[in-house]
C-alpha positions as CSV (number, residue, x, y, z in Angstrom):
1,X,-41.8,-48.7,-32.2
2,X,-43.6,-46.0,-30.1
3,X,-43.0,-42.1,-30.3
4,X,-43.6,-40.9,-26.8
5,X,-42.2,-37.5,-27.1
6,X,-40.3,-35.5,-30.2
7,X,-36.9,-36.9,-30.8
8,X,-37.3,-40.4,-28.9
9,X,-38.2,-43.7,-30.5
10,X,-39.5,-46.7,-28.0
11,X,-39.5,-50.4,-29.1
12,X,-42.0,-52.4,-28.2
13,X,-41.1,-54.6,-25.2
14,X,-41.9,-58.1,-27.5
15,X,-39.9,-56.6,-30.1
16,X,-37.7,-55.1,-27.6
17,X,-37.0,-58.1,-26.1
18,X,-36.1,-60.0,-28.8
19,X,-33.4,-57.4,-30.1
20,X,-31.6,-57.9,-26.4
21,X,-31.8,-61.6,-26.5
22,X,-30.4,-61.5,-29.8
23,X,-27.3,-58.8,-28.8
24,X,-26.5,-60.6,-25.9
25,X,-26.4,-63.9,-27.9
26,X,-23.5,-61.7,-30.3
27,X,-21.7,-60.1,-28.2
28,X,-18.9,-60.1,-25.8
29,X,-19.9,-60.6,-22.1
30,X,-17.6,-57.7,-21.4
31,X,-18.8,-55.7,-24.7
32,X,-22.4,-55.9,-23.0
33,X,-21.0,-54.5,-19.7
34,X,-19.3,-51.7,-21.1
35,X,-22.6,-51.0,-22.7
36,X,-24.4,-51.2,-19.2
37,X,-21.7,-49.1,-17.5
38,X,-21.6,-46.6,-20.2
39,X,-25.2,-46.3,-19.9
40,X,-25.4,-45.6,-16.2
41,X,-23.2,-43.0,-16.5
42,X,-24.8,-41.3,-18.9
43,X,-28.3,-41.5,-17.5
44,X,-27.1,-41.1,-14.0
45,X,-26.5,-37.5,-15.0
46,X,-29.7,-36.8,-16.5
47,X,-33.2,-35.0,-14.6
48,X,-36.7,-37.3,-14.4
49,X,-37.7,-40.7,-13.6
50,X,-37.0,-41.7,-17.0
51,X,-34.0,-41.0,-17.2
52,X,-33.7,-42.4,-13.6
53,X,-35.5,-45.7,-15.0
54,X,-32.8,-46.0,-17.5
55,X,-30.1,-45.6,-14.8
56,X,-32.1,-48.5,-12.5
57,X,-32.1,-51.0,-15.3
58,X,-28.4,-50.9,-16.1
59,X,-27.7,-51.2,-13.0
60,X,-29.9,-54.1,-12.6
61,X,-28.1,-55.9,-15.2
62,X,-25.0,-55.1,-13.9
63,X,-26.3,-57.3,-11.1
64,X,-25.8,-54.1,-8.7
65,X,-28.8,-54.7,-5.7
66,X,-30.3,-53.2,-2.4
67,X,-29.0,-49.8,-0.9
68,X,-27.2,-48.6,-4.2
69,X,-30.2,-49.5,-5.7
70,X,-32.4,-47.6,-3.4
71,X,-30.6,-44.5,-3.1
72,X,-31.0,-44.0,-6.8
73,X,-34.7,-45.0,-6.6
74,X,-37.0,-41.6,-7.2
75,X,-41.2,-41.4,-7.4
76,X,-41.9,-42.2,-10.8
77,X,-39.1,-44.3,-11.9
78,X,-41.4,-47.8,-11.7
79,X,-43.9,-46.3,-14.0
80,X,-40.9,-46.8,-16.4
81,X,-39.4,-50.7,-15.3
82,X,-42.5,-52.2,-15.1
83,X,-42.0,-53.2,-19.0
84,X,-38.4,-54.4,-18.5
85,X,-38.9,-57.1,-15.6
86,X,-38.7,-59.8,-18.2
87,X,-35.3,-58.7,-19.6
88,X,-33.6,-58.5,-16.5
89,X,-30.8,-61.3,-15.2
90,X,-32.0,-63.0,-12.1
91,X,-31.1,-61.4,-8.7
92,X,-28.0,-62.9,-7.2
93,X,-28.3,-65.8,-5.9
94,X,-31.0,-66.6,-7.6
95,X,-30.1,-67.8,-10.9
């Protein structure tokens, strides 16, 4: 884990990625959804690219693309994502 500011805790994205894999592997489909939904709308009503980050990858795993993504897209945000690329469902279509 990683402290990056007082009152947060950051896994690391190996370890991180491992903890996802596994809750997606024990969990409801629609569990893991509510997650992501709940999560969007949480972070959709918070200030900063990190918090816009946040919003970005939920939606990304809710498999949401293109102008809905874009509109929500602020300077600063890919700083953030960069780290989460692997974690991420494939693009529709794609898969």
């Amino acid at each position: 884990m990683r402290r990056r500011c007082p009152g947060s805790v950051r896994h690391i994205p190996e370890l991180r990625r491992l903890m996802l894999r596994d809750l997606l592997a024990q969990r409801a489909a629609g569990t893991v959804k509510e997650i992501d939904e709940a999560a969007v709308k949480y972070y959709s009503g918070q200030p900063g690219p990190r918090a816009r980050a946040e919003e970005i990858y939920h939606r990304l795993r809710l498999g949401e693309t293109g102008t809905s993504l874009d509109a929500r897209w602020i300077e600063g945000a890919g700083e953030y994502l960069r780290s989460a690329v692997e974690e991420l469902p494939p693009p529709p279509g794609c898969g």
